[in-house]
C-alpha positions in Angstrom: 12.5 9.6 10.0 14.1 6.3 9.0 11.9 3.8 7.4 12.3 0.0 6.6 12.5 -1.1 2.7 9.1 -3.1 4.1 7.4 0.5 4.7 7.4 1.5 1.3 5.3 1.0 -1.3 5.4 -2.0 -3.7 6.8 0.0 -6.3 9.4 2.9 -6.2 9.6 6.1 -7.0 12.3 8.6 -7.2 11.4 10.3 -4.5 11.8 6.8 -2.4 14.7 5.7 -4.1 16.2 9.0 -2.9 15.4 8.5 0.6 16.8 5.0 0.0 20.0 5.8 -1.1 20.5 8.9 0.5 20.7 11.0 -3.1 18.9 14.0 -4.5 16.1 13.4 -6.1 18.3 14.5 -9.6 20.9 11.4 -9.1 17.7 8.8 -8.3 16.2 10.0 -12.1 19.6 9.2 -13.3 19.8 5.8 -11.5 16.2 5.2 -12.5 17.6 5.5 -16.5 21.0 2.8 -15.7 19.9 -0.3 -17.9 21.5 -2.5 -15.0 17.9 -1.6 -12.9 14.4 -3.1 -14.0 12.6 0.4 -14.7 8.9 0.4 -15.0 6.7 3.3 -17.1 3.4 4.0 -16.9 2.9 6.4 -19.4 5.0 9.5 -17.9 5.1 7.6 -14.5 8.6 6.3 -14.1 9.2 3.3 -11.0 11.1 0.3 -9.8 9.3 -2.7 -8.3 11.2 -3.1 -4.8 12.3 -6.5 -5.3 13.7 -5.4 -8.7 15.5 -2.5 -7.5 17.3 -4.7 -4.6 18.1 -7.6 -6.6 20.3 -5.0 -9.0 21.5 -3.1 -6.5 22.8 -6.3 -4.5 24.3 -7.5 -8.2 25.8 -4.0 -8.7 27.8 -4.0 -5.2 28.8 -7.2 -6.0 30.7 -6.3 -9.4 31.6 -2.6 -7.6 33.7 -5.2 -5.2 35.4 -6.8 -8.3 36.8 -3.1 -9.3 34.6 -2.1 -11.7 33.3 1.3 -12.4 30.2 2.0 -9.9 26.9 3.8 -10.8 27.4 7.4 -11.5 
């Protein structure tokens, strides 16, 4: 089932984020640990507030369309 970034919760995990960008739940760790996205830890807890997690991913696509290298 699809959901809208509005039904998750306020902040991400990597189970969301791989929903979200259609990824295993491997590559959204790995994206979780890009310095480019605002990562949050609560002790062992790793997660993105969704706000923070749009506004780099929006800023990433926008240097992707430039020609630079894109997340891997």
């Amino acid at each position: 089932m699809k959901k809208r970034i509005e039904d998750y919760p306020l902040i991400l995990t990597a189970t969301d984020l791989s929903e979200i960008m259609k990824v295993s739940k491997r590559k959204a760790h790995e994206v979780m640990d890009h310095p480019e996205f605002p990562l949050i830890r609560i002790g062992r807890a790793k997660g993105f507030f969704v706000k923070g997690f749009l506004n780099g991913w929006n800023s990433r696509h926008r240097k992707f369309d430039k020609k630079e290298k894109p997340l891997s």
